[in-house]
C-alpha positions, 0 to 999 in steps of 0.5 A: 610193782610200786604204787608210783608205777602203778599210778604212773601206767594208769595216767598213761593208759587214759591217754590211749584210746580206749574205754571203760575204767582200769580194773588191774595192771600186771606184769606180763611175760619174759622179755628182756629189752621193754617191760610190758604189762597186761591191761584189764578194762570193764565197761558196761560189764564186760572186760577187755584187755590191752597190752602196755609196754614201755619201750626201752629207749636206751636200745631204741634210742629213736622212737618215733622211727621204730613206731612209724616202722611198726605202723606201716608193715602191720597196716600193710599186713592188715590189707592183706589180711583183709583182702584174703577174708582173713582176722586182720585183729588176730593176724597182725599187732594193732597198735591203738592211737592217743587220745589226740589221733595223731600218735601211736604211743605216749611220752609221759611226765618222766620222759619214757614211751609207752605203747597199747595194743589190744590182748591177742587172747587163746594163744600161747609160746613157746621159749625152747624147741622141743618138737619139730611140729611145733617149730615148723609151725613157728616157720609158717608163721615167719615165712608167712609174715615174710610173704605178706611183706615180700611187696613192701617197700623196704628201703622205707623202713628205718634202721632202728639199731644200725648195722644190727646184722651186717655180719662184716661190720660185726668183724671189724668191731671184734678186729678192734676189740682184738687190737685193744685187748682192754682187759687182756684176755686176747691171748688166751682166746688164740684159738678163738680167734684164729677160728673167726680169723679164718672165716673173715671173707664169708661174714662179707658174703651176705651184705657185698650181694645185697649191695650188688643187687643180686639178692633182694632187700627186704623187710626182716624181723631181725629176732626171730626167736620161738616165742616171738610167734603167737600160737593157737590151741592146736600150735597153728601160728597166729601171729608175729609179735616184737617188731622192734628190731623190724628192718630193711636187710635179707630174709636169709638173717631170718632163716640162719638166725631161727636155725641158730637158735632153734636146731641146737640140741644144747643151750646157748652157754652149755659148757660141755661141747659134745652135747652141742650140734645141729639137729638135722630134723630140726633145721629140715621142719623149720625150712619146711614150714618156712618155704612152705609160705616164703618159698614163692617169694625168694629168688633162686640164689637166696634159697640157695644160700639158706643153708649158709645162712644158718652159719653165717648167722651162727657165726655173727652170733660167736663173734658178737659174745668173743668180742663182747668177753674181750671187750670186759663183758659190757653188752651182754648180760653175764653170770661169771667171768668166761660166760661171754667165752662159753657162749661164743665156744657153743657157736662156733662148734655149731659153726663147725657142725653146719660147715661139716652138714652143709650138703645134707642141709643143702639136699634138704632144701633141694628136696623141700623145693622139689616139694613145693615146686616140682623143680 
């Protein structure tokens, strides 16, 4: 870390509410969009510690918005917190104000945003699922958060990266990216496209009944990866972290995304495709964890279509990277040429696997709220 960042952070950190003197600034975990830094502070003795990200505006392009989004659902999550007897410190993020009171972040001489919240300490993450006690808890966590904001007006909330999971807007992007062929790959991927091809109506499927009211819009996190969950020592889930992407959408984005990301027995780029599928037990702890704490919340027709929602979400996420390869590779971040065209193969055989599993996930979700109903 360069000595002009590092007095840089430091003149930002004074502009926070917070006291005693700065002991060190280090950087801190894995992220990919914000960079983020620890913060020690001592005063009279004794240290305390923050946590200082720069938000990346060339995602987030609107910050006001994504901080007024942050503000209102963990205040709201406090209240609830508060209401059950509950740590409302540990159980949801506090982001502190500036010195002034009236912001919950600091531009600084540069232009860029910065934000504070204190350290939540004695907690772990997790990057990879590789124990289904540890992914059901991570599910209690989600679905708890879903619960606690099941009351919230979502409507209110801004849309801080438009369309993010509109799956049919995700298809006419890649129809377009089809049509252009920019850097004329189209006509080795036939194959690949024909598949996306032939699943057009159901990307529609989701949004056409949230538009037609027939299932609820509602707060999502939009990303909800394992190591967005705080753990404590016994991997009891703490608390929900990287509310940037928080939006008005369908918990079910949620749900698909977790069993996307976290029931394949193989890595997003595996290049060998007989080692990639759906791990039942895998999907059937996550779904147990999550309506566990959601379930009393979901209407009838949203826990219906859990299961389609792992492939759906699956799906979004193949024709993202196909499009993204036909495009020359300009949004995600590759390390050789068929990358983008590796990643979107493993999606679309995990496609083909929740196509071929739908009824075993189906019964599965049956026998969990059979469990937690008694229907």
């Amino acid at each position: 870390m360069s000595q002009l960042l590092e007095q840089q952070m430091e003149s930002v950190v004074c502009r926070f509410r917070v006291k005693g003197k700065i002991k060190q600034i280090l950087p801190f975990g894995s992220g990919h969009i914000n960079r983020t830094y620890i913060v020690t502070m001592t005063d009279g003795g004794e240290e305390k510690q923050y946590t200082l990200q720069q938000i990346n505006t060339s995602v987030f392009r609107n910050p006001d918005e994504l901080m007024e989004n942050i503000q209102n659902i963990t205040a709201h999550i406090r209240r609830k917190l508060r209401a059950e007897g509950k740590d409302a410190e540990r159980g949801t993020l506090h982001m502190l104000p500036d010195r002034t009171g009236e912001h919950r972040y600091v531009k600084d001489a540069y232009g860029s945003y910065w934000r504070m919240y204190p350290f939540i300490d004695d907690c772990v993450t997790y990057d990879i699922v590789d124990c289904p006690d540890v992914f059901r808890n991570a599910a209690r966590g989600f679905g708890r958060f879903q619960a606690q904001l099941a009351d919230f007006p979502a409507y209110t909330l801004n849309e801080t990266i438009p369309h993010f999971h509109d799956t049919g807007s995700r298809y006419m992007d890649f129809e377009a990216a089809v049509a252009r062929d920019l850097v004329g790959r189209a006509a080795n991927v036939q194959e690949e496209i024909a598949f996306v091809r032939a699943r057009r109506k159901e990307t529609y499927l989701i949004q056409n009944r949230i538009i037609a009211g027939e299932i609820p819009l509602r707060v999502t996190h939009n990303d909800t990866k394992l190591n967005n969950v705080l753990m404590d020592a016994d991997n009891n889930a703490v608390c929900v972290v990287d509310l940037d992407t928080v939006m008005p959408g369908s918990a079910l984005y949620d749900f698909g995304d977790s069993i996307r990301f976290g029931a394949s027995t193989a890595l997003e780029d595996e290049e060998d495709l007989s080692k990639v599928h759906l791990d039942l037990e895998l999907f059937e702890a996550f779904a147990d964890g999550y309506l566990e704490t959601a379930g009393a919340a979901f209407t009838p027709l949203e826990i219906e279509l859990l299961p389609f929602s792992a492939k759906l979400m699956t799906l979004e996420c193949g024709i993202r990277f196909l499009t993204d390869y036909l495009n020359g590779d300009t949004y995600f971040k590759i390390s050789h040429s068929e990358h983008n065209l590796l990643r979107a193969r493993t999606q679309f055989k995990l496609v083909q696997e929740d196509e071929e599993k739908m009824e075993e996930m189906q019964a599965i979700i049956a026998k969990l709220v059979q469990k937690y109903t008694g229907k």
